[in-house]
N, C-alpha and C positions, 0 to 999 in steps of 0.2 A: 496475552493482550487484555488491557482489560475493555468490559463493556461502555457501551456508546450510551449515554444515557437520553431519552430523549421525552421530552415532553410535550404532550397531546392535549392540543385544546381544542374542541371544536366549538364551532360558531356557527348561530339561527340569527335571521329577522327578528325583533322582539313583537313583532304586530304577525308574524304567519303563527301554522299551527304548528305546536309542538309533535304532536303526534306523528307529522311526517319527519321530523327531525328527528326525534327521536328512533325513527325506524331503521335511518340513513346510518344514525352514528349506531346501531345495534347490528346492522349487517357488518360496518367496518372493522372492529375491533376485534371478533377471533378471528380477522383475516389476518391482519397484522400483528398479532401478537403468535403468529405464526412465523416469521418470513425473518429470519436469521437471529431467531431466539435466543442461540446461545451467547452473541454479543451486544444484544442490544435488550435496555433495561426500561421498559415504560413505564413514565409516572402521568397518570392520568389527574382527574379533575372532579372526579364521581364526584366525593362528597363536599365539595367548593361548592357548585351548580345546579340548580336542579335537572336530573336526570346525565348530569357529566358534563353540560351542554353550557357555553358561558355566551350571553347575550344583552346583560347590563354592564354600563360602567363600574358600578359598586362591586362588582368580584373582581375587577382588572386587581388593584393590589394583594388582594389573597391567592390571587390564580401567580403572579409575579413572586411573590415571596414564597412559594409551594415549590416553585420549579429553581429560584436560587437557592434554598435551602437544600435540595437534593443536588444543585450543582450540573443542570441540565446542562448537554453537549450541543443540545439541537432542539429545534422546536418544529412539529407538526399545525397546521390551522387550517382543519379540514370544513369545510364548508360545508351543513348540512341543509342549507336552502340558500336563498341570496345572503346572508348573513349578518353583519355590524361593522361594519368596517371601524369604525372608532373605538371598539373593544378589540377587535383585530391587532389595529394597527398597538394599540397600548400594551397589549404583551410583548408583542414583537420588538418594540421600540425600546424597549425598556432592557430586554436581555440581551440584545443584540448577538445573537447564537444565528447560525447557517438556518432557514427556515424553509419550508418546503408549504406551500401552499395549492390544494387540491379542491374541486368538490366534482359528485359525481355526473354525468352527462342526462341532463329532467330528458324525459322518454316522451313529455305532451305538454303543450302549448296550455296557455289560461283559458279556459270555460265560465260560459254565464255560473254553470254550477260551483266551480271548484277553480281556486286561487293555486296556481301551480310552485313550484319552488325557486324559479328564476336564479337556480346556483349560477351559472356562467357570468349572467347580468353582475350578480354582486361580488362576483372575483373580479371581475375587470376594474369595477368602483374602486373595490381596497384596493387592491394591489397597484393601485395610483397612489390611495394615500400610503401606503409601505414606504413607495418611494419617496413622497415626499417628505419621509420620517426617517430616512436616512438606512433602511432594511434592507441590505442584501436576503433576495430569495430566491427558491428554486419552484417551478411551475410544472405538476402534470396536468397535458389536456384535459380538459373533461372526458369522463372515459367511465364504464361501467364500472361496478367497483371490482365483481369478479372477473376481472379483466387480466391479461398478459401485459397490457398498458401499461395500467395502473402499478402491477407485481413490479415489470420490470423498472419503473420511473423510482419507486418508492425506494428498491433495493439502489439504485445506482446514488440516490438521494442518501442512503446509509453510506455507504461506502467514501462518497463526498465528504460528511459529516467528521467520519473516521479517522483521515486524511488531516484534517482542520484539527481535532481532537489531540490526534499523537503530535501534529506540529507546535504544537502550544508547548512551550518550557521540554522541547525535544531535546538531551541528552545524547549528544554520539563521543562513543570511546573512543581515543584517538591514539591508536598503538604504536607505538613507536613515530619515526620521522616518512615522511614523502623518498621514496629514492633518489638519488640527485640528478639523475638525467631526466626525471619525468617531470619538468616545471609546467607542463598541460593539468597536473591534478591541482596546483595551487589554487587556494580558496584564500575568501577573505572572515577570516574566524569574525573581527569586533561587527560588520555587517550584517553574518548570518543570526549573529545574538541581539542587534537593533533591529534589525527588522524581522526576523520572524523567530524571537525569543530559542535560537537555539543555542545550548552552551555545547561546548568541545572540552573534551576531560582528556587529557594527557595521562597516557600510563606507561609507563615506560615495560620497554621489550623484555630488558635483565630479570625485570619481577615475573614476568611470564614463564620467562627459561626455569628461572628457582621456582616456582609452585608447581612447575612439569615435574623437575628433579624430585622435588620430595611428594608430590604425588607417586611418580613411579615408586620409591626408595618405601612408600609407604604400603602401597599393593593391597587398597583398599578395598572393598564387595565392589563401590560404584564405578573402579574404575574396569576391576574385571568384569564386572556383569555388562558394559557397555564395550572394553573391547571383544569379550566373546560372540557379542550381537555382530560388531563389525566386522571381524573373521568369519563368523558364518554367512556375512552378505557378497564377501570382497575376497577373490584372489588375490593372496599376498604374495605370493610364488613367486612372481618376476622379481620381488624384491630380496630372495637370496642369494646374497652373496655378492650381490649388484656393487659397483666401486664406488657410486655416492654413497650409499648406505656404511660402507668401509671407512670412507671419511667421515664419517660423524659419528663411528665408534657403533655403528648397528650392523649386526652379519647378517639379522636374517632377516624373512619378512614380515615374521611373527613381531619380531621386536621394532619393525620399524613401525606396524601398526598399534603396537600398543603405547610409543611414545607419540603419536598421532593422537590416541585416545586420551592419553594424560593431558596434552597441548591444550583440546577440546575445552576439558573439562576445567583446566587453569583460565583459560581464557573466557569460558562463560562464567567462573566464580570473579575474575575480575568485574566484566559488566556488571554484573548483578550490584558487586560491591558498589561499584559508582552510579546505581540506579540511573543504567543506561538504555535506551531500547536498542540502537545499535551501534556498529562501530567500523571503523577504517582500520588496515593491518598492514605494515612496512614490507608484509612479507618476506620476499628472495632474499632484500639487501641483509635480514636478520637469522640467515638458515645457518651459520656455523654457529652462533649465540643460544639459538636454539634447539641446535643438536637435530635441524630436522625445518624441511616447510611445513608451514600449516594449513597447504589445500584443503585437506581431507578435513581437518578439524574445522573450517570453516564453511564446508558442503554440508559437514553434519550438523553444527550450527542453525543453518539457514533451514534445516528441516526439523527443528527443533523454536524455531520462529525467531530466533533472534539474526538477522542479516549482519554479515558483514562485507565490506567492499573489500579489494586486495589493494596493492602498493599506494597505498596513502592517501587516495580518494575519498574527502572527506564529504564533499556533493554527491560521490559514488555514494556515499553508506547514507545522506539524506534520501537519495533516490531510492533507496530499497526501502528505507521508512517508511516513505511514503506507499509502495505500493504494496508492502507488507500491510497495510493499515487498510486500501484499498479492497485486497484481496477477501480482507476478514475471514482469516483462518481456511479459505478455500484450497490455498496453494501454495510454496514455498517460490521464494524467488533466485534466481540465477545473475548473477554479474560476470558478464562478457567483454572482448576485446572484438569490436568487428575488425573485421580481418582482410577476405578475400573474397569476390566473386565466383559463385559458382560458374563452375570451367561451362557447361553446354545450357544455363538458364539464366540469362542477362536479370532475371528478378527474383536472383538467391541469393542471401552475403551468406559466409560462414559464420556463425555465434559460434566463440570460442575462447577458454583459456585453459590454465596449462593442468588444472582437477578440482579445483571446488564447487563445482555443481553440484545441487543435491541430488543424492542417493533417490529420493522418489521421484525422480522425473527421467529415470534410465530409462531406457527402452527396453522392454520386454526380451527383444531380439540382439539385445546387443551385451555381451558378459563384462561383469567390471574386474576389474584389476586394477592393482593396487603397484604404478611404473614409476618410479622417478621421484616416489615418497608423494606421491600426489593420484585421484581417482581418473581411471581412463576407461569411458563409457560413453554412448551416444546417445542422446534423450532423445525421449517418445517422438512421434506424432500428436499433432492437437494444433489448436488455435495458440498464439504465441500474442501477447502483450508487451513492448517494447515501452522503457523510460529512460528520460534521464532531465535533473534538475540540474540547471549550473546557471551562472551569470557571468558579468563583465562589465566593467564600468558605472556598477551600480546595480544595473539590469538583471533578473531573474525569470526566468524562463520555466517551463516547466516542458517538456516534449512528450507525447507520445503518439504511436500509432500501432496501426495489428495487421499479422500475417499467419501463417501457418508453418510447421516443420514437413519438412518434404525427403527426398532420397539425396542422395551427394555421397561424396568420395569420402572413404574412411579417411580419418587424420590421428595424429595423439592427443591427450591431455580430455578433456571432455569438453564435448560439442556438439551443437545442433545447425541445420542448415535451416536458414529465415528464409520464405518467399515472400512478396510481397504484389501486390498489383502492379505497381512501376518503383525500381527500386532505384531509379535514377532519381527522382523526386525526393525519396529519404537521401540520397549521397547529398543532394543539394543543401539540404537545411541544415546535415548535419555540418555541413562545412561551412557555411556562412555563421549558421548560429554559435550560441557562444557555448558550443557541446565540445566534448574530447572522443579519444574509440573507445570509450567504457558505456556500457546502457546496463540496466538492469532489464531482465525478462522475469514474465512468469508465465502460465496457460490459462487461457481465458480470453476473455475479450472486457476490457477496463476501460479502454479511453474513453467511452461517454465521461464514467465516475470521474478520472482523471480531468479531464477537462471543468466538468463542475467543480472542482475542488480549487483548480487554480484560481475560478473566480475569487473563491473567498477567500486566498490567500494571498489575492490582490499583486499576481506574477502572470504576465503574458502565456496563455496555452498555445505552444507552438505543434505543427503537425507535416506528414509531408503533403507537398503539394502547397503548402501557405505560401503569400505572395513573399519575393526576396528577390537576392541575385539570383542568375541562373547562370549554369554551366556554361562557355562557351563553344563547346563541342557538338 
């Protein structure tokens, strides 16, 4: 993935003292240039401003052409006293990027002695004029700066940013066709490229089967060095001698995981070629073509960062975009069918499909195996984060909401059991809304991030419990 770039301006009063400003913007910065360093790239203002700090209009265009010329993703405008709102709002106005506007909580009122910083006062002022400047932004309270607040606001404020970032000219590979009985995955391709610049790259399924073929035929270091890793993680055992396996011309299990492994490795040299971040996959309808499903090769995929959805889900594979982006490299994501109720906890569904889960989110207590040319395993325990974008009639939705994985009855293919607070509430929306039984999960807890991101992608954040029909039961 690449990094978020973001660019940091902060803002003084030009009649207060620099010196406290100065102090505010020197405690903030090796805080932040802590707080998910590996993808996120700051371009500062040092030598534009005096002291970093911009609070005349005459730097507004240097400070503007400093952050388009690096191509900023996002803009910070941390307030280091009441500030300028008219220098403010001119950065802001001008790059029109996701903007996050902060300053820190003044600890004491004005004294005969000492003119205090009155930060709150002057976010309230700009952040009037933002709006009337047409700025989409994001707002932490005032808050200390070495705060859990602050950490937690700013991280959720990247992850937003991330979301907005990958959806710009987003690429999804679109592998083969939709199954024909599932007309619930239909998308509308020319919509999602007007309105939110995504293109769909068609690849067809035959080209995937030949680069498996002479992948195997070729018996490359990459491809053994990556199925010997998969045999050492995965019981293939169940797969000898198996009668699916006999239909596709594979005896054992060794061989069905190393055409598994070849599948993998064709199918991420495809994306790559189509500089794709993710993609949708025909799967089932193309397993005699291919000599094989691609569960497995799609589980190991998604733990190698690139998502892909199964039978043709092309909002499926926008949905893991987006919370692959979200997650920023924290976690890999899962794409499920909800299914069933758990039998003795009216607020469990089963997340389930038939093995492409990733490999890192098994449960410790549960052994994998390799059934049905697809992975069969139970993921962990943890906090569970729930997505899915899709629309209808124009309309774009974004959904999510959080639960946790709890105990439930063994099942096949790989699966987790979802609790939720009331899981009647999620039956609701998802039925009325313009959702299908695909969600993508990951672990964590997202949907603040999610939710700020929809604003700026100007799509309704739907959640459970939001106003709708309700059941009549």
């Amino acid at each position: 993935m690449k990094k978020l770039i973001l660019g940091i301006a902060p803002v003084k009063r030009a009649m207060l003292p620099m010196e406290a400003a100065k102090a505010q913007k020197e405690e903030l910065f090796p805080l932040i240039r802590t707080i998910k360093a590996d993808h996120v790239e700051i371009v500062d203002i040092d030598d534009l401003c005096e002291n970093g700090i911009a609070f005349t209009l005459d730097k507004v265009p240097a400070i503007v052409e400093r952050f388009r010329n690096r191509g900023v993703d996002a803009l910070f405008l941390p307030f280091c006293d009441f500030g300028e709102e008219s220098v403010a709002a001119g950065i802001a106005s001008q790059l029109k990027v996701p903007t996050l506007v902060w300053g820190p909580r003044d600890t004491v009122p004005n004294t005969d002695a000492q003119r205090g910083r009155d930060t709150q006062c002057g976010i309230i002022a700009a952040t009037k004029v933002l709006s009337r400047c047409g700025v989409k932004f994001s707002y932490i309270t005032s808050c200390p700066t070495e705060s859990e607040q602050f950490r937690r606001g700013y991280t959720t404020f990247l992850r937003a940013a991330m979301v907005v970032k990958v959806m710009k000219n987003l690429r999804v590979a679109q592998i083969g066709n939709r199954p024909e009985p599932f007309m619930s995955v239909i998308s509308n391709e020319g919509e999602l490229l007007e309105r939110f610049g995504i293109n769909v790259v068609p690849i067809g399924t035959a080209s995937i089967a030949a680069a498996t073929d002479k992948l195997l035929a070729e018996d490359g270091d990459e491809l053994r060095r990556e199925y010997e890793d998969y045999i050492r993680r995965v019981d293939c055992s169940p797969m000898d001698g198996s009668q699916l396996g006999k239909m596709l011309g594979l005896n054992t299990g060794a061989e069905v995981a190393k055409r598994c492994t070849a599948m993998k490795l064709a199918i991420r040299q495809a994306i790559h070629e189509k500089d794709c971040t993710c993609a949708s996959m025909d799967c089932w309808p193309s397993a005699m073509l291919l000599k094989g499903l691609p569960c497995v090769a799609l589980g190991e995929l998604a733990d190698e960062g690139i998502p892909v959805s199964c039978e043709g889900d092309i909002n499926g594979a926008v949905t893991l975009a987006i919370m692959n982006a979200c997650a920023m490299g924290e976690t890999s994501q899962f794409f499920a069918d909800l299914t069933i109720r758990h039998p003795e906890n009216d607020n469990a569904e089963l997340l389930w499909h038939c093995g492409p889960f990733p490999y890192s989110m098994k449960s410790p207590g549960s052994p994998a195996k390799l059934k049905a040319m697809a992975g069969n395993w139970e993921l962990k325990k943890g906090d569970i984060t729930l997505c899915r974008f899709d629309g209808i009639h124009g309309e774009y939705s974004l959904f999510a909401g959080e639960g946790r994985a709890v105990d439930g009855p063994e099942t096949t293919g790989t699966y987790v059991w979802f609790e939720t607070e009331n899981w009647e509430s999620w039956e609701e929306r998802l039925i009325f809304g313009p959702y299908i039984h695909h969600v993508g999960g990951m672990y964590g807890n997202y949907a603040g991030a999610l939710q700020e991101a929809a604003r700026y992608l100007n799509v309704n954040f739907d959640h459970p419990g939001a106003c709708g029909p309700k059941s009549l039961g």
